[in-house]
C-alpha positions as CSV (number, residue, x, y, z in Angstrom):
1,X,-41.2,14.3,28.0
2,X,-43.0,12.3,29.9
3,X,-42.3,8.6,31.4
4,X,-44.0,6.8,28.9
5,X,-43.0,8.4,26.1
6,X,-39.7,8.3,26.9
7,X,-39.6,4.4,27.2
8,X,-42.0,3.8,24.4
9,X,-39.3,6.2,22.4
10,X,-36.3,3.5,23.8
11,X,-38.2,0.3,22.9
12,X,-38.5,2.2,19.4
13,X,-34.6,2.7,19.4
14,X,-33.9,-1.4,20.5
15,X,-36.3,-2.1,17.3
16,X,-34.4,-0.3,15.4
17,X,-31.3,-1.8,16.3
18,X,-33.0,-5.3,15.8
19,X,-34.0,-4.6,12.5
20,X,-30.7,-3.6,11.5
21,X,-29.0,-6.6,13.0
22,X,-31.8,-8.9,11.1
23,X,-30.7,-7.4,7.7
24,X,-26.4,-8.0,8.6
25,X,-27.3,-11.3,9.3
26,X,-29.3,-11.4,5.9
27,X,-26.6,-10.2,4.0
28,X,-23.7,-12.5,5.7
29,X,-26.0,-15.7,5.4
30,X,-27.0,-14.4,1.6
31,X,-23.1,-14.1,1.3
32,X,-22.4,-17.7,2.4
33,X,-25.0,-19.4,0.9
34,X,-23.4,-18.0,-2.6
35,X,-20.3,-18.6,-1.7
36,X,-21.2,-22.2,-1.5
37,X,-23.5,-22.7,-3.9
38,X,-20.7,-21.3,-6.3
39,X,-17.9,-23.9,-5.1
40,X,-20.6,-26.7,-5.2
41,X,-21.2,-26.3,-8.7
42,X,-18.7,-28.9,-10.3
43,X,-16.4,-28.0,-13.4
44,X,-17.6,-31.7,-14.7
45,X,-20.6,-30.0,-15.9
46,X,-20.6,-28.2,-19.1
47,X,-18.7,-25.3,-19.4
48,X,-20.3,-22.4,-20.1
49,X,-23.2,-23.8,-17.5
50,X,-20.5,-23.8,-15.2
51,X,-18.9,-20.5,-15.6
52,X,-22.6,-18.9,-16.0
53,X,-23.6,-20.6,-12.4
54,X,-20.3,-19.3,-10.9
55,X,-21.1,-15.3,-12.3
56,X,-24.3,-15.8,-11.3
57,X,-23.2,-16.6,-7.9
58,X,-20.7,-14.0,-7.7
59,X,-23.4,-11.2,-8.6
60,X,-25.1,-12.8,-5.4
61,X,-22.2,-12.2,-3.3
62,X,-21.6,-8.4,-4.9
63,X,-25.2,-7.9,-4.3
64,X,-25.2,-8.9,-0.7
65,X,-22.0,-7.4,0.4
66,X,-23.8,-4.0,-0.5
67,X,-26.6,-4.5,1.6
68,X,-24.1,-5.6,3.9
69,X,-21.9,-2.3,3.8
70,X,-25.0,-0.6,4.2
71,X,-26.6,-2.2,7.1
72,X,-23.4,-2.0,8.9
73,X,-23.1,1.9,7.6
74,X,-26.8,2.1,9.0
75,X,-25.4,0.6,12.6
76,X,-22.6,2.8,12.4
77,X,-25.2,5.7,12.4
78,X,-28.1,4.1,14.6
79,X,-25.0,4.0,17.2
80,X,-24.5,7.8,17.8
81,X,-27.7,8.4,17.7
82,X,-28.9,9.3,21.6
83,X,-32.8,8.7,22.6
84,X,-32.2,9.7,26.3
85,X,-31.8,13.8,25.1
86,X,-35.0,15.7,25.2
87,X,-35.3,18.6,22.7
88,X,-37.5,21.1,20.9
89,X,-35.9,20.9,17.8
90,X,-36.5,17.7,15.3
91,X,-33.3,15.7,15.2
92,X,-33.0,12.0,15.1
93,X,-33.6,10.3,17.6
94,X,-36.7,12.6,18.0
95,X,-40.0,11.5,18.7
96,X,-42.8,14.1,17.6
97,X,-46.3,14.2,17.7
98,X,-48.3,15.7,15.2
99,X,-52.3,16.0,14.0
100,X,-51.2,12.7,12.2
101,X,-49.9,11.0,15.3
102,X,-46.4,10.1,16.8
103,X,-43.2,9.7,14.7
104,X,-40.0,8.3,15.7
105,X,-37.6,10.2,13.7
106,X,-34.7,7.7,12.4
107,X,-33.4,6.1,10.4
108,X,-34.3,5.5,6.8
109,X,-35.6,1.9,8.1
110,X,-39.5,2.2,6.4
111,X,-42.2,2.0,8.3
112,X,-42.7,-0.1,12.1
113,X,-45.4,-1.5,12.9
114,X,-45.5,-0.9,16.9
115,X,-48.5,-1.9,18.8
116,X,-50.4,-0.3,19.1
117,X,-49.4,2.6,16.9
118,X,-47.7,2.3,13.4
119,X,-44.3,4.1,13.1
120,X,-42.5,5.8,10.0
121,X,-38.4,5.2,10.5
122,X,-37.7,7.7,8.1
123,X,-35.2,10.7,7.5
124,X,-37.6,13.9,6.6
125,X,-35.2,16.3,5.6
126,X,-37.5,19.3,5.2
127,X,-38.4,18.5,9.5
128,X,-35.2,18.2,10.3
129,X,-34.0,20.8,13.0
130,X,-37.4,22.5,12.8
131,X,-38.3,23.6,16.3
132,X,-41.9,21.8,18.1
């Protein structure tokens, strides 16, 4: 692979990792602002109001400690991933040109808009280990 495929193909990778971080921090600040927002909410209002705000706060939390398990799960997996091998067979990490134009083969992230050329993060099972 040439030079500046192979750094285009790392700037990819530290994109990747950026976009990953961006949706932790998402989900911790998501977590904390519910958090709060349930313990704010004072028991002098009514009741049920009160009770109602506090659920709905706690499906907030639920909801972003998900996305947090799997953002970190995502990390986990964007870690042993290694842009620095070359190969002819389609693995992650891989980036493969084809009639439709390059794809960085990662993962399931959507799609990157690079500049100049628009990337799809994606995990296509059916390329996977398929030989250039």
């Amino acid at each position: 692979m040439n030079k500046e495929l192979n750094e285009l193909k790392t700037k990819l990778y530290k994109r990747c990792h950026e976009i990953v971080n961006e949706r932790i921090d998402h989900a911790e600040q998501g977590i904390c602002y519910a958090k709060d927002a349930a313990t704010d909410d004072t028991k002098s209002s009514a009741g049920d109001k009160y009770e109602t705000t506090r659920e709905m706060m706690q499906q907030e939390i639920n909801r972003n400690e998900r996305q947090l398990a799997e953002a970190n799960r995502l990390k986990y997996q964007l870690d042993g991933v290694s842009v620095a091998l070359a190969s002819d067979i389609v693995q992650l990490g891989s980036l493969v040109q084809t009639n439709d134009g390059l794809f960085f083969w990662q993962l399931p992230l959507g799609q990157l808009n690079f500049h100049p050329i628009a990337f799809l993060l994606s995990l296509l099972y059916l390329l996977l280990d398929r030989r250039c």
